[in-house]
LOSEMAR-296677 format. One record per atom (N, C-alpha, C): residue number from 1; atom name; x, y, z. Coordinates in nm, 4 decimals. Each point is the difference from the previous one (the first is absolute). Layout:
R drenke vogu       xx       yy       zz
R    NUM   CA        X        Y        Z
...
//
This chain:
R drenke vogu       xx       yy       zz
R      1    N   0.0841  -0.1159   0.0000
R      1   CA  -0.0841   0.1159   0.0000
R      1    C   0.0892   0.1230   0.0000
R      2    N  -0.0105   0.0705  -0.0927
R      2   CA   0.0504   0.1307  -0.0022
R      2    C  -0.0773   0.1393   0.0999
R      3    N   0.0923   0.1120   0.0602
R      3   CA  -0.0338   0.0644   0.0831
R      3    C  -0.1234   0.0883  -0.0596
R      4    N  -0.1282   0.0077   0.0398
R      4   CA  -0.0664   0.0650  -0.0906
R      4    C  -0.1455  -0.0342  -0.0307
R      5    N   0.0219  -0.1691  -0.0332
R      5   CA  -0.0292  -0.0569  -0.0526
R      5    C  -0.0899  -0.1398   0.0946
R      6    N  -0.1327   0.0204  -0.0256
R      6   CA  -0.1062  -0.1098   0.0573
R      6    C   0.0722  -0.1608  -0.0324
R      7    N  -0.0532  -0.0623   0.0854
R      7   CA  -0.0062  -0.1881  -0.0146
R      7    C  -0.0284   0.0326  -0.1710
R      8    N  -0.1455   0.0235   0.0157
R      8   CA  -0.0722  -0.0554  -0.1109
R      8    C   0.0715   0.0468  -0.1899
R      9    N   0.0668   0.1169   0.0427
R      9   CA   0.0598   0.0681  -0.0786
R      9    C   0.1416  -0.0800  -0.0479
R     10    N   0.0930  -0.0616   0.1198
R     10   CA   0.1038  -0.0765  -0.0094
R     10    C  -0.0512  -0.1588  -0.0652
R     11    N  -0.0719  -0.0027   0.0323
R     11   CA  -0.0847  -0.1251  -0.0164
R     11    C   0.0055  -0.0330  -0.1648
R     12    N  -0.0938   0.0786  -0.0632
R     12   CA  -0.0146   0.0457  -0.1511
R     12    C   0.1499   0.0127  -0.0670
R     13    N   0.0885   0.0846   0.0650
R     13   CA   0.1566   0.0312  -0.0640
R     13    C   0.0857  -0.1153  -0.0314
R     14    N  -0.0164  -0.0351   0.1491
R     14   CA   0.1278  -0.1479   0.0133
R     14    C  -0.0620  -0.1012  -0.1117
R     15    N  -0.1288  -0.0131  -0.0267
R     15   CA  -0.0807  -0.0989  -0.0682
R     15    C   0.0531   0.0192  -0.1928
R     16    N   0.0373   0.1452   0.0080
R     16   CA   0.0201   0.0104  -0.1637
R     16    C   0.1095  -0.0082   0.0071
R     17    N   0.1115   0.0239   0.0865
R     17   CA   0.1552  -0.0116   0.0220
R     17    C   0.0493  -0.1139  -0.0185
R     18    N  -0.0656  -0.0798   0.0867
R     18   CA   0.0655  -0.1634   0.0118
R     18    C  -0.0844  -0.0789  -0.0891
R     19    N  -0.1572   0.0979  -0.0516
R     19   CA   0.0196  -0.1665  -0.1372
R     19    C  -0.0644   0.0644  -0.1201
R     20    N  -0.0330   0.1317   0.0110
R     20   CA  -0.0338   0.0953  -0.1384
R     20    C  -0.1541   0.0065   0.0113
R     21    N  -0.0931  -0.1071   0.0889
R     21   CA  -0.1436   0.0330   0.0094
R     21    C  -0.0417   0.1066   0.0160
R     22    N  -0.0902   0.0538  -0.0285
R     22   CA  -0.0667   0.0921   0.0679
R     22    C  -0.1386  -0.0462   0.0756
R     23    N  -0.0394   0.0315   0.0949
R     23   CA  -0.0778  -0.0350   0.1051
R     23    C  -0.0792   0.1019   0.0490
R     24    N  -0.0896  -0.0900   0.0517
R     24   CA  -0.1266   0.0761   0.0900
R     24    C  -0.0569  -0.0297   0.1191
R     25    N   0.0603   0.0083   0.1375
R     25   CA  -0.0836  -0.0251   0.0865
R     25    C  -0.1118  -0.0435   0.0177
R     26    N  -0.0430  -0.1274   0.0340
R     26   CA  -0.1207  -0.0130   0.0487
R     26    C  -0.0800  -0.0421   0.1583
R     27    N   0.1164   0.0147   0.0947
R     27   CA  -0.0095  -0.0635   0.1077
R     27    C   0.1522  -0.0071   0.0965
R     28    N  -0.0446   0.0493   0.1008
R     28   CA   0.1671  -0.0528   0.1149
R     28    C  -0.0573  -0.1671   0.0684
R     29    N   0.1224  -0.0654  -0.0642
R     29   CA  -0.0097  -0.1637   0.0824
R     29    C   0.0369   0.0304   0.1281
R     30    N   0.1152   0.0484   0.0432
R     30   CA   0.0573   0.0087   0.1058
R     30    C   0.0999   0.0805   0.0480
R     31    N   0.0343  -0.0188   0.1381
R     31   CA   0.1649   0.0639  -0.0313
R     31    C   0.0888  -0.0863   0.1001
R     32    N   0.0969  -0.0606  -0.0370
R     32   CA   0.0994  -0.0993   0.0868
R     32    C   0.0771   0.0341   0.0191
R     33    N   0.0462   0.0159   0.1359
R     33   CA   0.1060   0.0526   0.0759
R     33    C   0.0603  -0.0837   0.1003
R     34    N   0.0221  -0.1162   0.0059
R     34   CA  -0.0071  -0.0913   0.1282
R     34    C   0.1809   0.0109  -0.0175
R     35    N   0.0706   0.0231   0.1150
R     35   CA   0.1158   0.0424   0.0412
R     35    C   0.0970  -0.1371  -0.0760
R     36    N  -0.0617  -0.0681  -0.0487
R     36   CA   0.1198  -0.1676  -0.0344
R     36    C  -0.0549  -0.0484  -0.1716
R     37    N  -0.0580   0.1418  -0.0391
R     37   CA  -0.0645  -0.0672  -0.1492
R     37    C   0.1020   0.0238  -0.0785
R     38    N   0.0927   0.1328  -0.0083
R     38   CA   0.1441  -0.0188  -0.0619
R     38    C   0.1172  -0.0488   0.1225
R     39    N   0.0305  -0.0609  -0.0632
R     39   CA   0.1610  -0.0182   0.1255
R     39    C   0.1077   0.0603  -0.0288
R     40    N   0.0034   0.0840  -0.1041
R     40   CA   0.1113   0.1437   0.0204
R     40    C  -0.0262   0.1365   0.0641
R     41    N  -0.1224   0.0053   0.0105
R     41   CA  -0.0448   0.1186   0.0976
R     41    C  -0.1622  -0.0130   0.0141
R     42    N  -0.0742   0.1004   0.1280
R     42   CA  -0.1012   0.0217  -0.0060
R     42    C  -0.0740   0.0392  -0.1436
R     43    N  -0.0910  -0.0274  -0.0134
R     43   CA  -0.0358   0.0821  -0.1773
R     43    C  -0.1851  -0.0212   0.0327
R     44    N  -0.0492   0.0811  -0.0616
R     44   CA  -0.1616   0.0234  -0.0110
R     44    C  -0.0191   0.0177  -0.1604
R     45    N  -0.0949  -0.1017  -0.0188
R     45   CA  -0.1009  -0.0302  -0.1280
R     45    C  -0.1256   0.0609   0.0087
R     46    N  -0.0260   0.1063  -0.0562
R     46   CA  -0.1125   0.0407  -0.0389
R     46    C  -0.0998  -0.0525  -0.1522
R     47    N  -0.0499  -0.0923  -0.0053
R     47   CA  -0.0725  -0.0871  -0.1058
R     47    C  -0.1256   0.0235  -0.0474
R     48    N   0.0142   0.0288  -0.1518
R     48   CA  -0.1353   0.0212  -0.0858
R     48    C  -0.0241  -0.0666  -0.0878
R     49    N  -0.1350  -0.0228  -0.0067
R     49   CA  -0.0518  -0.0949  -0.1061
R     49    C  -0.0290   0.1231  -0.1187
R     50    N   0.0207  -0.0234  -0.1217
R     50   CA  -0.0034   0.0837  -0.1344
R     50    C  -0.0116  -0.0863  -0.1291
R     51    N  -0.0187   0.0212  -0.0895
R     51   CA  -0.0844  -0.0032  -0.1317
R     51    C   0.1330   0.0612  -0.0798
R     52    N   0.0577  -0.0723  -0.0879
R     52   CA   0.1017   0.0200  -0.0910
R     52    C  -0.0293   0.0112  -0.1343
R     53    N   0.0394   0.0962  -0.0795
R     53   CA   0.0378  -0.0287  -0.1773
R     53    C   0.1374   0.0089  -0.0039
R     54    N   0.0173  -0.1046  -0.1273
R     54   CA   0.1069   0.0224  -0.0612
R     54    C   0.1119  -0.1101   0.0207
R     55    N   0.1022  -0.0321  -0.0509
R     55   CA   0.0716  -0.1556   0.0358
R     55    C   0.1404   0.0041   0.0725
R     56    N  -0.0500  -0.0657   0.1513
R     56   CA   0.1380   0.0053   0.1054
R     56    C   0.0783  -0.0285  -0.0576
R     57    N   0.1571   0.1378   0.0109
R     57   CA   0.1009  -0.0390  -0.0571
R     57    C   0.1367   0.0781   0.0964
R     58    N   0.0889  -0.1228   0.0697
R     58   CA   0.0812   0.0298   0.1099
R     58    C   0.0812   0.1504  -0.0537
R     59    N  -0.0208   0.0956   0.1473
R     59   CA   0.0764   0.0842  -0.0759
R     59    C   0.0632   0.0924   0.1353
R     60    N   0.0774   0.0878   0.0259
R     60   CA   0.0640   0.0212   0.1160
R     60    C   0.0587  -0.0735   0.1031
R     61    N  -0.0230  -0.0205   0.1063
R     61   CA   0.0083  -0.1663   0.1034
R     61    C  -0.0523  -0.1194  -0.0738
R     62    N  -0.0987   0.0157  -0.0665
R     62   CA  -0.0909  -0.0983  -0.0482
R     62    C   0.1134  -0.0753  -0.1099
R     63    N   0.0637  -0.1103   0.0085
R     63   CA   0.0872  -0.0884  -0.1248
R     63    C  -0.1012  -0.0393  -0.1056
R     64    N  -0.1593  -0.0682   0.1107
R     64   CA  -0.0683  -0.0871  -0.1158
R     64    C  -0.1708   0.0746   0.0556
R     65    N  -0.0630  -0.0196  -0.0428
R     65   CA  -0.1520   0.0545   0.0362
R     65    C  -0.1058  -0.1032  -0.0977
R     66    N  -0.0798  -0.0349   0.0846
R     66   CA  -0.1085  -0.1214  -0.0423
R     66    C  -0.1264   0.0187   0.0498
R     67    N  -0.1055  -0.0625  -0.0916
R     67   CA  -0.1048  -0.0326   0.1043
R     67    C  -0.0256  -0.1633   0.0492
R     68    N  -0.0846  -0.0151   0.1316
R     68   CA   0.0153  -0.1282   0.0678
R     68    C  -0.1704   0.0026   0.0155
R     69    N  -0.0052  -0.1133   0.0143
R     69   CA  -0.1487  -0.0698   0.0671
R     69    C   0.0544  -0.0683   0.1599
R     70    N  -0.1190  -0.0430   0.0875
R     70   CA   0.0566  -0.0333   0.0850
R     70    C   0.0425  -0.1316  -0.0101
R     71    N  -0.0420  -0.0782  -0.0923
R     71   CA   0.0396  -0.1464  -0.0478
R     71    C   0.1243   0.0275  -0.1025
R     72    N   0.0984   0.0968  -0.0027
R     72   CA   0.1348  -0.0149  -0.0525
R     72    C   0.0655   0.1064   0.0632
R     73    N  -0.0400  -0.0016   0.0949
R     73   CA   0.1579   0.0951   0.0603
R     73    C   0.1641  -0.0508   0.0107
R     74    N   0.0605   0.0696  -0.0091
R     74   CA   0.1680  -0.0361  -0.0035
R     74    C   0.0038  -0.0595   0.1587
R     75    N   0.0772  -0.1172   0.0010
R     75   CA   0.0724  -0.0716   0.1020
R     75    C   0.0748   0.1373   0.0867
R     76    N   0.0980   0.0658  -0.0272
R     76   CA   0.0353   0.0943   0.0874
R     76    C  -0.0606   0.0781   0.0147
R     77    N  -0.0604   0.0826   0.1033
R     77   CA  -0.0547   0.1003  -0.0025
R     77    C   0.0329   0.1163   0.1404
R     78    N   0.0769   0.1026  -0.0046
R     78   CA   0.0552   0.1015   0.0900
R     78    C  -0.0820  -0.0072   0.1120
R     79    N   0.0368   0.0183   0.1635
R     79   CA  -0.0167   0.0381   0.0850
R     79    C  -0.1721  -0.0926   0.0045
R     80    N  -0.0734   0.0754   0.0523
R     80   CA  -0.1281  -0.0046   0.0404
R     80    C  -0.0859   0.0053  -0.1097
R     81    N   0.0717   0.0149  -0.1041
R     81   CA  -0.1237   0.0401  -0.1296
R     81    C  -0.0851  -0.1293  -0.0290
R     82    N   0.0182  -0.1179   0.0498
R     82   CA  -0.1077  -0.1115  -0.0346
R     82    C  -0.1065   0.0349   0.0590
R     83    N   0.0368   0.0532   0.1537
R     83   CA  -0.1301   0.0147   0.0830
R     83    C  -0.0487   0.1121  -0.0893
R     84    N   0.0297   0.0850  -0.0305
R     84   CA  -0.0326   0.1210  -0.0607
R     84    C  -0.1121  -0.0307  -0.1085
R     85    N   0.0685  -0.0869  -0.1000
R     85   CA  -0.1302  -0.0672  -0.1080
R     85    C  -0.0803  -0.1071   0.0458
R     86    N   0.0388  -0.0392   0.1669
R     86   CA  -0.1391  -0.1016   0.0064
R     86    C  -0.1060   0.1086   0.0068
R     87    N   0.0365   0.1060   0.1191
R     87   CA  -0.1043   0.0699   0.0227
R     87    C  -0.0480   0.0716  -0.1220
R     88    N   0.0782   0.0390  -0.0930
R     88   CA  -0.0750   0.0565  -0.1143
R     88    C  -0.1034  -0.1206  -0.0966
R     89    N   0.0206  -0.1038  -0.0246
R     89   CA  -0.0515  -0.1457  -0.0314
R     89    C  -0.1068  -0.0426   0.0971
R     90    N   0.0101   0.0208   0.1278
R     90   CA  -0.1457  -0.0357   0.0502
R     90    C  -0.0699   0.1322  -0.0046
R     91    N   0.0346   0.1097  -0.0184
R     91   CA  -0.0553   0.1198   0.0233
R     91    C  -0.1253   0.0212  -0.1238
R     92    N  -0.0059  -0.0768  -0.1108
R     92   CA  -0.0407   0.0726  -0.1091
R     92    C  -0.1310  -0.0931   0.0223
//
């Protein structure tokens, strides 16, 4: 998040940065902060569900950018983010 600058606003940015989508809010899932979800430091997830055009393509941090169902997600998956898409997967 840049100084200035809302969740929802960073939200939308980072989304065209790291995979060229452009997006639209439709909902906050959550926000995860539990002190042991990264193990290099404290860190807080602020999480939105959004509505995409256009075709994920890795770009800044991002190496690779995809879309997933919950019946093919990647074997590795960072920190806490599984819990992250159960709750988005039972959420809908």
């Amino acid at each position: 998040m840049d100084y200035g600058e809302t969740v929802e606003q960073a939200a939308v940015r980072e989304a065209a940065e790291e995979t060229g989508l452009d997006v639209r809010l439709t909902r906050l899932l959550g926000v995860y902060s539990d002190p042991e979800r990264d193990p290099r430091h404290h860190t807080i997830s602020t999480v939105f569900v959004a509505e995409a055009s256009g075709t994920p393509v890795g770009q800044d941090d991002a190496a690779e950018a995809a879309v997933f169902t919950e019946d093919n997600l990647p074997e590795d998956i960072a920190f806490d983010h599984r819990r992250i898409l159960s709750d988005y997967f039972s959420s809908k």
